[in-house]
C-alpha positions in Angstrom: 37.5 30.6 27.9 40.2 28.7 29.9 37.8 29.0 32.9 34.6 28.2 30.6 36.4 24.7 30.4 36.5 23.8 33.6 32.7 24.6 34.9 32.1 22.9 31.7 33.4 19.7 32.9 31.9 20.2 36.2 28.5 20.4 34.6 28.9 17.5 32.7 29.8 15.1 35.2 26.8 16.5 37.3 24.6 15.8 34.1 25.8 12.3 33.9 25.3 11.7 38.1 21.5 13.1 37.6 21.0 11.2 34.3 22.4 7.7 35.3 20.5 8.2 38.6 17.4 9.3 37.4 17.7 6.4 35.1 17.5 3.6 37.6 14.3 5.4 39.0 12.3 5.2 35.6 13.7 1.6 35.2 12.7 0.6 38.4 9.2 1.2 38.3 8.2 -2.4 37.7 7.6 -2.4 33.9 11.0 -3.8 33.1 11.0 -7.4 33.1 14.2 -8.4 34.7 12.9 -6.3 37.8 10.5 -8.3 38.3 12.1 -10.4 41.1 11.9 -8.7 44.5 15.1 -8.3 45.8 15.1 -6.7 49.5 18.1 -5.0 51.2 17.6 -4.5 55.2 14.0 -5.5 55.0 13.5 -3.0 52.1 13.2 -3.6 48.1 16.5 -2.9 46.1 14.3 -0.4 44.1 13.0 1.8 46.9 16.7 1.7 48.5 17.7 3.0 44.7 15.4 5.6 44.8 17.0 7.0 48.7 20.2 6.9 46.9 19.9 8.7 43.8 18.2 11.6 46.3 21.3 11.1 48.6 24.0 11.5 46.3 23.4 14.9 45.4 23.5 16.2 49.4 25.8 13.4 50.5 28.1 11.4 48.5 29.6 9.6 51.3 26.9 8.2 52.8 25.2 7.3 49.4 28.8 5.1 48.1 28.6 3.4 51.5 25.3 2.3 51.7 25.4 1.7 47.7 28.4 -1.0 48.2 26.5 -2.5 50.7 23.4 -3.0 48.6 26.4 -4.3 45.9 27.7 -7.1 48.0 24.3 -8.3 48.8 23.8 -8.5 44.8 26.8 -10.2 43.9 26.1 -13.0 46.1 22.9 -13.8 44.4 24.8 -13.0 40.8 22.2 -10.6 39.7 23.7 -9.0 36.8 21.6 -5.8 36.3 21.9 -4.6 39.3 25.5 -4.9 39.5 25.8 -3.0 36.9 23.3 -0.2 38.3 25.1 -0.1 41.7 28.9 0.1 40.3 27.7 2.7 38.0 25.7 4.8 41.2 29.4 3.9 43.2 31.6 5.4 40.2 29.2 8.8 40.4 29.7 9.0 44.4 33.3 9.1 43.4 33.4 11.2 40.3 31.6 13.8 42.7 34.6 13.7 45.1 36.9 14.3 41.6 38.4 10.5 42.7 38.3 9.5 38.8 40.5 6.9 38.9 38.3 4.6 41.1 35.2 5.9 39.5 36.5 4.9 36.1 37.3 1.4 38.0 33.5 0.9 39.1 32.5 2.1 34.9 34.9 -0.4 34.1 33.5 -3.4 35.6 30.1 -2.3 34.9 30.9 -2.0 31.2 32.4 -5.8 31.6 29.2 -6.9 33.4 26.5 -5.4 30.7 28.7 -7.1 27.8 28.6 -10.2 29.2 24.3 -9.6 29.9 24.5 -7.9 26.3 22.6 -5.1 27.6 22.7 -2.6 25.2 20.9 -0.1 28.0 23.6 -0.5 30.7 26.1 -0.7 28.2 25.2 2.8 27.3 25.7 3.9 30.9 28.7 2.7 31.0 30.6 4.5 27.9 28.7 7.7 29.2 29.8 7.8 32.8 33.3 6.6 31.0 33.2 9.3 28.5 32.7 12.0 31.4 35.5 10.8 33.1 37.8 11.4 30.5 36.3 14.8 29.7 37.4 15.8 32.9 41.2 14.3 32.7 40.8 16.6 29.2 40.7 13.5 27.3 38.8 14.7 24.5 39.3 11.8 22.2 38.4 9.3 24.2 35.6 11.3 26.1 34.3 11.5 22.2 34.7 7.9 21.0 32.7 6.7 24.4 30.1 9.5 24.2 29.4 8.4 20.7 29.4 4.3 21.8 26.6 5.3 24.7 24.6 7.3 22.1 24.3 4.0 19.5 23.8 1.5 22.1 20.9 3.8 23.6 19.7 4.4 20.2 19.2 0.2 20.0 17.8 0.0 23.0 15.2 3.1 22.5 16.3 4.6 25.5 15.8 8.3 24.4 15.6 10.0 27.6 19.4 9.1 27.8 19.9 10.1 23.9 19.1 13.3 24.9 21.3 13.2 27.7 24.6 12.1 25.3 23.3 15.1 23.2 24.0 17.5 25.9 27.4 16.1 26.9 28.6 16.1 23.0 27.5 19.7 23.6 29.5 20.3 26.2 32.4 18.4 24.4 32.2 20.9 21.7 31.8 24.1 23.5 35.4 22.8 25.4 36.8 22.8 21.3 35.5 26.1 20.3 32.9 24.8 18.2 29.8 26.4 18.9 27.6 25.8 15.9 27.7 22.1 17.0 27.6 22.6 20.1 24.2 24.4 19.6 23.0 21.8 17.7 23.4 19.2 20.2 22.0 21.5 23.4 18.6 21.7 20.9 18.5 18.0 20.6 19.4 17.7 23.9 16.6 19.6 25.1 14.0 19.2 22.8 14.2 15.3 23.9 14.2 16.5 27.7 11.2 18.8 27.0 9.2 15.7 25.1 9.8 13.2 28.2 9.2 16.1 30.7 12.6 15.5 32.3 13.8 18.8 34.6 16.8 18.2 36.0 18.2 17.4 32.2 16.6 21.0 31.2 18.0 22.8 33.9 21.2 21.5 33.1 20.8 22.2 29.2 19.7 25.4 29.9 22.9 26.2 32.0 25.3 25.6 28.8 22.9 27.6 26.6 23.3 30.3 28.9 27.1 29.9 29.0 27.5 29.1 25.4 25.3 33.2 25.2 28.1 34.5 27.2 30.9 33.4 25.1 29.1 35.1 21.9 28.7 38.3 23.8 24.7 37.7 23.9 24.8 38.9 27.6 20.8 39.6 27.9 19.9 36.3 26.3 22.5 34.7 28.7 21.0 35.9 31.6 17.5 35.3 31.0 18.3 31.4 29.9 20.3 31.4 33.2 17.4 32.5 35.1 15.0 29.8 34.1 17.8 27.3 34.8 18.0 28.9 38.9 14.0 28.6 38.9 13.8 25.3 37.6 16.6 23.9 39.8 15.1 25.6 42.7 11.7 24.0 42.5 12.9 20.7 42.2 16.0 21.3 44.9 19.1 20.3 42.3 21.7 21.4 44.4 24.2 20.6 41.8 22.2 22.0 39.2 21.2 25.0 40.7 25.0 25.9 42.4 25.7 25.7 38.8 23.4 27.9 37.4 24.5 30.5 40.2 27.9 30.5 39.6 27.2 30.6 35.7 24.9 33.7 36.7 28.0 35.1 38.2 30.5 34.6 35.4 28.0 36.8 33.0 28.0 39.5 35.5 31.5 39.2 35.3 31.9 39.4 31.9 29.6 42.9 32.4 32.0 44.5 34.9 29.3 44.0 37.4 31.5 42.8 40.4 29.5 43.0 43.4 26.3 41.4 41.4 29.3 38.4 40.5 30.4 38.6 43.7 27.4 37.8 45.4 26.5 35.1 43.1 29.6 33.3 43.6 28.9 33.3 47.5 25.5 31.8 47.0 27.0 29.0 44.6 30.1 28.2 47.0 27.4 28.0 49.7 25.3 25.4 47.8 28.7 23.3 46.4 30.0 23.4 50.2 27.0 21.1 51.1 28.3 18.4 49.0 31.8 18.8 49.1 33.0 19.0 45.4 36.2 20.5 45.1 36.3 20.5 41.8 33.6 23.2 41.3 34.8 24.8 44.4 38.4 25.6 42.6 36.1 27.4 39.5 34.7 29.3 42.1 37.3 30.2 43.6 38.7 31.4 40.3 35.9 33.5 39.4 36.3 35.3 43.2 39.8 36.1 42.3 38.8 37.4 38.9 36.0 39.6 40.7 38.1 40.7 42.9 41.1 41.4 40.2 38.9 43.8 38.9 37.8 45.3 42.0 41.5 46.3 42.4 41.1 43.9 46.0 44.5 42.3 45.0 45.4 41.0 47.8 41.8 39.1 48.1 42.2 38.0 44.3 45.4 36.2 45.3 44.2 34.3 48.3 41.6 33.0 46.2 43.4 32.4 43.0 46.0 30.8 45.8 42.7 28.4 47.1 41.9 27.1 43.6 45.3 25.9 43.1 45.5 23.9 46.1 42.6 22.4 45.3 43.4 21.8 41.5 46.7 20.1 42.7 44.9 18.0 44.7 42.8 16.8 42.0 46.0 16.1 39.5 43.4 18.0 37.5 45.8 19.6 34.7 43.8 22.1 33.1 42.2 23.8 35.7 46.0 23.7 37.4 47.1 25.8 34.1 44.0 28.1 34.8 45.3 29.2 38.2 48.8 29.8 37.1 47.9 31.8 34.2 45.5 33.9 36.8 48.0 34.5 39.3 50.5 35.2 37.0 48.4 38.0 36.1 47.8 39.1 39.5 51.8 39.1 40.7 52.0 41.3 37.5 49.4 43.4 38.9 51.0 43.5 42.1 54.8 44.5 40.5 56.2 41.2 41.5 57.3 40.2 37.4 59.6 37.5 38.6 56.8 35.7 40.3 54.9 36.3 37.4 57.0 34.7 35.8 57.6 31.8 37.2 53.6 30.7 37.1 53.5 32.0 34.0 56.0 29.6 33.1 55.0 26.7 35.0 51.3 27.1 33.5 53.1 27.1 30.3 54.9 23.9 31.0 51.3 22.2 32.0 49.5 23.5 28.9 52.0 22.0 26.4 51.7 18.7 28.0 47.7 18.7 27.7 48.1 20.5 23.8 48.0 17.3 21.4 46.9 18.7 18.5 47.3 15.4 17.4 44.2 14.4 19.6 41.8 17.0 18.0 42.6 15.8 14.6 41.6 12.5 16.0 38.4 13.9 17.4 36.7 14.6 14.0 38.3 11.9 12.3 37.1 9.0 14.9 33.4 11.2 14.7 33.2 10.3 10.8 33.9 7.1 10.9 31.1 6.6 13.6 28.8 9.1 11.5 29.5 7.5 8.4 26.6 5.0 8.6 24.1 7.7 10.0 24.9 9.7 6.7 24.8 6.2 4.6 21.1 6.1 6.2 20.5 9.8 5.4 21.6 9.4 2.0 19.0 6.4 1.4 16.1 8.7 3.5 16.9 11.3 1.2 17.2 9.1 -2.0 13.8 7.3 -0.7 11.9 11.2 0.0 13.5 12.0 -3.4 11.7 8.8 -4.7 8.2 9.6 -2.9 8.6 13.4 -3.9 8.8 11.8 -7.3 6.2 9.7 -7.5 3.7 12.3 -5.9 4.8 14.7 -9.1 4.2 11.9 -11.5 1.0 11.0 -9.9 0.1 15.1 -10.1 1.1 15.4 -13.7 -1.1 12.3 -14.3 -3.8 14.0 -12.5 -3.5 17.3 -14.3 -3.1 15.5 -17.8 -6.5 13.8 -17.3 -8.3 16.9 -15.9 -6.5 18.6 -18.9 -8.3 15.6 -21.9 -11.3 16.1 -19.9 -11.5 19.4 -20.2 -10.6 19.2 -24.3 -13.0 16.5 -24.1 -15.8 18.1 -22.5 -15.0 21.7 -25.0 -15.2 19.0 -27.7 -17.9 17.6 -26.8 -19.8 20.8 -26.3 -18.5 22.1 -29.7 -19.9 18.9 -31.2 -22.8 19.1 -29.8 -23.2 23.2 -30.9 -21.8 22.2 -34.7 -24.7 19.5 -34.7 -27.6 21.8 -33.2 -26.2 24.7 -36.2 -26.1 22.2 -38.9 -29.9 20.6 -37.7 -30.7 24.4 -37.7 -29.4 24.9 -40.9 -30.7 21.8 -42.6 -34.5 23.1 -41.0 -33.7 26.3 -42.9 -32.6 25.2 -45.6 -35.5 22.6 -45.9 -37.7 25.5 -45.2 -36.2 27.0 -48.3 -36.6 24.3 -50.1 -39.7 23.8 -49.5 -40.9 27.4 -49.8 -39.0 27.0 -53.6 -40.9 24.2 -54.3 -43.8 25.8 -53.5 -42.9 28.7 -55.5 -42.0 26.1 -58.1 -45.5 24.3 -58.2 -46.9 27.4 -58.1 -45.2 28.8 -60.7 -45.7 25.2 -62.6 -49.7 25.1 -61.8 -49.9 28.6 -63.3 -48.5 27.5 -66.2 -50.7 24.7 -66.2 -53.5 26.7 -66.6 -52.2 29.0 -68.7 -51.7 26.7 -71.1 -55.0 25.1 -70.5 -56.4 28.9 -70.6 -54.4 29.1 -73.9 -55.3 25.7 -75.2 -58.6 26.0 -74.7 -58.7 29.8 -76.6 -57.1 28.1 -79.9 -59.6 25.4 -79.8 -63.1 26.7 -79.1 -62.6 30.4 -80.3 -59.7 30.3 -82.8 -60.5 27.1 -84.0 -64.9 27.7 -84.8 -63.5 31.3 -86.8 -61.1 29.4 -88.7 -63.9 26.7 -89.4 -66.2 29.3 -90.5 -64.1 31.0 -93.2 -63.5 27.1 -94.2 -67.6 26.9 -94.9 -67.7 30.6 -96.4 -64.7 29.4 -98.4 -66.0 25.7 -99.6 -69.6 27.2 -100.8 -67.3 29.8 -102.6 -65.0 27.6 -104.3 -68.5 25.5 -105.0 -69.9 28.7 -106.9 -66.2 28.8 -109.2 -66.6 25.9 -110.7 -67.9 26.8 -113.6 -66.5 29.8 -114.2 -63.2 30.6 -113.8 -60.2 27.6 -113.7 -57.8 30.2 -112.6 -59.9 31.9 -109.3 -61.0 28.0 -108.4 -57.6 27.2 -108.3 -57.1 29.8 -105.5 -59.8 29.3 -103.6 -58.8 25.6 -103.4 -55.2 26.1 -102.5 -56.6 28.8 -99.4 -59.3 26.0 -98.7 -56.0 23.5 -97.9 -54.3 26.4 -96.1 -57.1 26.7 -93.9 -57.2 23.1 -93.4 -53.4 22.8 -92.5 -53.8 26.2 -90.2 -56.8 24.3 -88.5 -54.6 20.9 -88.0 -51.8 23.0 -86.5 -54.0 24.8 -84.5 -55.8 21.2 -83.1 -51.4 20.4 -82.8 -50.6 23.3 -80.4 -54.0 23.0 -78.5 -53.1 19.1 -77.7 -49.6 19.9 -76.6 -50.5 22.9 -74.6 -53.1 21.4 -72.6 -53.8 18.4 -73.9 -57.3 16.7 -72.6 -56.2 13.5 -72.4 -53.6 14.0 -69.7 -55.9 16.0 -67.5 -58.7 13.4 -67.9 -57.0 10.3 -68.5 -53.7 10.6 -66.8 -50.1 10.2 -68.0 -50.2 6.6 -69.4 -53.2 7.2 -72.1 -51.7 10.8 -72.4 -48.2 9.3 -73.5 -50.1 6.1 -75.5 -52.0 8.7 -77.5 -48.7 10.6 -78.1 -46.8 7.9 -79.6 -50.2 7.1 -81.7 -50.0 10.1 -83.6 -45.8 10.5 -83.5 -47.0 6.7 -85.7 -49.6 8.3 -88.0 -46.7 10.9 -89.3 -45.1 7.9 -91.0 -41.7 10.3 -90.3 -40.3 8.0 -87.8 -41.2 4.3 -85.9 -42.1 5.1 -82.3 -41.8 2.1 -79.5 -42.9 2.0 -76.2 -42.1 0.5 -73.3 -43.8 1.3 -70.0 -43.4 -0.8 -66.5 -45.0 -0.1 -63.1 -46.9 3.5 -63.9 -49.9 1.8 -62.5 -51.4 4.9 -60.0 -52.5 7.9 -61.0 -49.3 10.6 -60.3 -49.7 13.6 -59.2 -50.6 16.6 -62.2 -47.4 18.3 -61.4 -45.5 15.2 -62.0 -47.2 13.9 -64.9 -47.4 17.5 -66.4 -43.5 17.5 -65.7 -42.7 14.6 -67.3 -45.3 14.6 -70.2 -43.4 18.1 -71.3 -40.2 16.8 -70.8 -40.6 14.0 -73.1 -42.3 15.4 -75.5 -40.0 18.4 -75.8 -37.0 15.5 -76.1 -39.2 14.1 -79.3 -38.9 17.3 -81.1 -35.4 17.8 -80.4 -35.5 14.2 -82.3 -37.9 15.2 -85.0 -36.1 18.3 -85.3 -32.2 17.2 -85.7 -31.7 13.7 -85.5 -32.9 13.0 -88.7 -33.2 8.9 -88.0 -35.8 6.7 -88.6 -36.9 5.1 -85.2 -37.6 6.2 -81.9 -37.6 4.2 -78.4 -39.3 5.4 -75.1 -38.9 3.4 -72.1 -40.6 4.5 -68.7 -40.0 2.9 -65.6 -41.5 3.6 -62.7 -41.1 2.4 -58.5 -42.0 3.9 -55.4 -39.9 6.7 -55.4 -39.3 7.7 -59.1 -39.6 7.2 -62.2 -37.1 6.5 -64.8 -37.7 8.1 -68.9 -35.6 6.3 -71.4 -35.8 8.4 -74.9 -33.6 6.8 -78.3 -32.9 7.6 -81.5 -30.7 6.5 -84.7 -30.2 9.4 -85.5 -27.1 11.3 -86.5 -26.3 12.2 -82.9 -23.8 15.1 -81.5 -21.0 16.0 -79.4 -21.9 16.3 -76.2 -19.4 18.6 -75.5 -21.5 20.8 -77.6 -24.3 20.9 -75.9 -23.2 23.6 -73.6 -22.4 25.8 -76.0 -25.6 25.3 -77.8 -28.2 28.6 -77.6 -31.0 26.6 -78.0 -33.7 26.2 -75.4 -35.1 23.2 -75.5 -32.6 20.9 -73.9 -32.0 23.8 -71.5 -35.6 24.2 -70.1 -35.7 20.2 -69.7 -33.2 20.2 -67.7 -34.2 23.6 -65.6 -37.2 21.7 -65.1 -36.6 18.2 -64.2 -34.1 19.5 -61.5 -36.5 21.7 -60.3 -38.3 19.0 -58.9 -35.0 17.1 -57.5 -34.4 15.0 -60.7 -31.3 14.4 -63.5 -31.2 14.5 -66.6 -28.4 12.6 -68.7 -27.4 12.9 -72.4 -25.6 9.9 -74.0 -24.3 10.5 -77.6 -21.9 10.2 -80.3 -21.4 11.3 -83.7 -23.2 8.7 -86.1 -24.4 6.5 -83.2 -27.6 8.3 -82.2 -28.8 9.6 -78.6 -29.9 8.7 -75.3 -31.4 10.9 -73.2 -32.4 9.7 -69.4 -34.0 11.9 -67.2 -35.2 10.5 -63.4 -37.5 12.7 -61.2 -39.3 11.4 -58.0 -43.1 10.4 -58.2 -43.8 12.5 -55.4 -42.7 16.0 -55.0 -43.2 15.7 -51.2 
């Protein structure tokens, strides 16, 4: 782990050297508008010159600072801001690469005074990043943290997301240094999921590198060394010499961790012999660690020492604290190996005496602490993107229950609608049946009705011309007799005159029954004369006065009708000449174009009504039967002592 931290920082500060350089190239294509100017250096533009350095610094630091603060003087005579701040930040790198941090933080610093002034929020990011990986390497965590996080907001306002993703992968790194690997992860998959987007290789190789080391430190050993393998391709292709000595010596630590020392061996060779052609001696100590640790295990003590011996030299001459505790703690271990305890000892507790100087716990706290407060308004805007999805999740559930409730009344709607529609084709069915029935009983009813007609006619018609012509016979037979007794009995006369008036009375009632059965007049005449000629003899009986009344009965009705209502009427004046036992009768008829309306009143003795229900008698009975038989009513009106009224109303056409 203690080792881990070192090639960690190495890696970051190559990150930040490819990412600030590669930056100037994109910027520097022509689209920015303060690049417009042509500025040439030696006959050449500034931007192609930029473009030789950034290649340069990675195979010769040296020669890239010198010719880089030549292009800076030329610059700062003409006062052109930007690319002051571009040149100091390219002159910090050159000396971040030689592990001189003190001068390169020097260059950041005046670069990070010249982009405030310009209020570039771009270059202003540069600057707190190149800053921030300067203090990650003095093991500065705090303040690596606090510039990091400046660098990522200032890029964030400027839009510059290529270096976003570059801050990503150095608050990666950051992390992996503290032990905290799940955000470490999550800031390697930001990292290179913004790489990937903008199609940026050397920041994926270099991404790729701590995924692989962060698989070692789990244990995940396969997975390590196949994310390791596409970092040495990548690096390879596009000749990354940082990148790729890098990704071999990270190749070499896993096979270290699997006991397989000549593999680790060799892969340390091949990384020292990329890091030798540009001189860092920072990544040559880690090296020179992991050679010692190879060969610790090999049992090659003395080998282990010289190079655990190497690294520390070259740690002390870099002041570089951590990486000076690493080589005491290893060599400790090896003069252990070797028997010599007291030697042990002594580096055991001079590492000792380093590590409690660079142990602030204090510092750590600080870490998360100074991390919320710069989160805090990146959660305040998550909160009120969550609260505004909750708000749209919302109102697309309302607008769904809205749209289900309508499809819901419009299918109770439509099932009414159809339900309506089937109640009103059963009840139209219905109503044609049951006005087929109808009809089919009034049919049966005039049927019925026409053959009583003319069986009364046939009965009429039997009483007058055969019953009636007998009767009149014995009549003759009995007149010559009684014409014969005159002179000689009293007594036999007197019979034959009383049988004479019986057959009188018998041929009067028989003329009577033949009228009211079929009576002529109606069937020849209609029901006006028919009911004229009734009242005319009800008159000659001198029992009661008979009035009429008779409006509107102009046409001829039709002989169901007219048979109907003559019967009806007279069958109500011999309920009155049977028990009403008055002296006067009225009859009003009243006829329009649909019925016609029969008035019948006496002062008689009337009669409860009540009573009439209970009454056995036909007569009423049968009326009624037959005036609703033909769809009319029939309504009794009386009282005790105050006579009757009886009203009966039946269409004028049974049709």
């Amino acid at each position: 782990m203690k080792k881990s931290f070192l090639s960690f920082g190495l890696l970051i500060l190559i990150f930040m050297l490819s990412q600030q350089i590669k930056s100037e190239i994109w910027l520097l294509s022509g689209n920015n508008k303060k690049n417009r100017e042509c500025i040439k250096i030696n006959g050449q533009p500034i931007d192609t010159l930029f473009l030789k350095l950034q290649n340069l610094v990675y195979h010769s630091p040296d020669s890239a600072q010198l010719l880089a603060k030549e292009a800076l003087l030329i610059v700062e005579q003409i006062n052109h801001i930007d690319w002051q701040v571009r040149l100091l930040n390219l002159v910090g790198t050159c000396y971040s690469i030689k592990s001189e941090y003190i001068k390169a933080l020097e260059c950041y610093h005046k670069a990070l005074k010249l982009a405030m002034d310009s209020d570039d929020n771009e270059r202003l990011g540069d600057s707190y990043n190149n800053i921030g990986g300067v203090h990650f390497f003095a093991r500065n965590y705090t303040e690596a943290l606090t510039n990091y996080l400046e660098a990522l907001t200032y890029y964030e306002l400027d839009g510059a997301y290529h270096k976003v993703a570059g801050v990503n992968c150095n608050l990666g790194v950051l992390y992996d240094a503290l032990g905290n690997t799940e955000k470490a992860n999550y800031h390697y998959k930001e990292s290179f999921s913004g790489f990937e987007k903008l199609k940026i290789f050397p920041g994926q190789t270099l991404v790729l590198t701590h995924i692989s080391q962060n698989y070692q430190l789990g244990g995940k050993y396969d997975s390590a060394l196949v994310v390791i393998d596409q970092a040495i391709r990548l690096a390879d292709s596009i000749q990354e010499i940082y990148s790729l000595s890098l990704a071999l010596k990270t190749k070499g630590d896993i096979y270290l961790a699997l006991n397989d020392l000549d593999q680790a061996l060799n892969y340390y060779k091949l990384s020292e012999t990329e890091v030798k052609r540009i001189q860092n001696k920072n990544t040559l100590s880690i090296i020179h660690i992991g050679f010692a640790k190879a060969y610790l295990k090999k049992g090659d003590i003395q080998q282990s020492e010289n190079h655990a011996l190497e690294a520390l030299n070259m740690a002390n001459d870099l002041d570089d604290e951590k990486l000076i505790v690493d080589c005491h703690m290893l060599l400790s271990k090896i003069m252990e190996t070797k028997g010599n305890y007291h030697i042990a000892l002594s580096h055991f507790k001079e590492g000792t005496d380093v590590n409690n100087k660079i142990m602030d716990k204090s510092k750590l706290h600080g870490i998360y602490n100074r991390e919320i407060q710069h989160l805090s308004k990146d959660k305040e805007i998550q909160k009120l993107e969550i609260e505004r999805q909750q708000y749209l999740i919302k109102q697309r559930n309302t607008m769904i229950y809205i749209i289900v409730l309508i499809f819901l009344i419009i299918i109770v709607l439509i099932v009414s609608l159809y339900f309506l529609y089937a109640n009103k084709v059963k009840v139209e069915q219905q109503k044609k049946i049951n006005d087929a029935n109808l009809k089919v009983a009034e049919e049966r009813a005039k049927a019925a009705l026409d053959a009583e007609i003319q069986e009364r006619k046939l009965l009429g018609l039997e009483l007058h011309d055969r019953v009636g012509p007998l009767l009149s016979l014995v009549k003759l037979n009995i007149t010559a007799l009684a014409g014969q007794l005159d002179s000689i009995n009293d007594r036999r006369a007197k019979m034959v005159n009383s049988t004479l008036d019986t057959i009188n009375e018998i041929l009067k009632e028989i003329k009577q029954i033949s009228q009211n059965m079929a009576p002529i007049i109606l069937i020849e005449k209609g029901f006006e004369a028919a009911i004229k000629n009734l009242v005319v003899r009800l008159n000659e009986t001198n029992n009661y006065q008979v009035n009429l009344d008779m409006y509107a009965i102009n046409d001829k009705l039709e002989p169901y009708v007219e048979h109907v209502l003559y019967r009806s009427i007279l069958e109500s004046i011999n309920n009155v000449l049977s028990h009403a036992k008055g002296t006067e009768i009225n009859i009003q008829i009243v006829g329009n174009q649909d019925d016609i309306t029969v008035m019948i009143e006496d002062n008689g003795q009337g009669f409860d009504v009540s009573d009439l229900q209970k009454n056995n008698g036909l007569g009423m009975k049968s009326t009624q039967k037959r005036i609703e038989g033909f769809k009319g009513n029939m309504f009794v009106d009386s009282k005790i002592g105050k006579g009757t009224i009886v009203t009966f109303i039946i269409p004028s056409k049974t049709n």
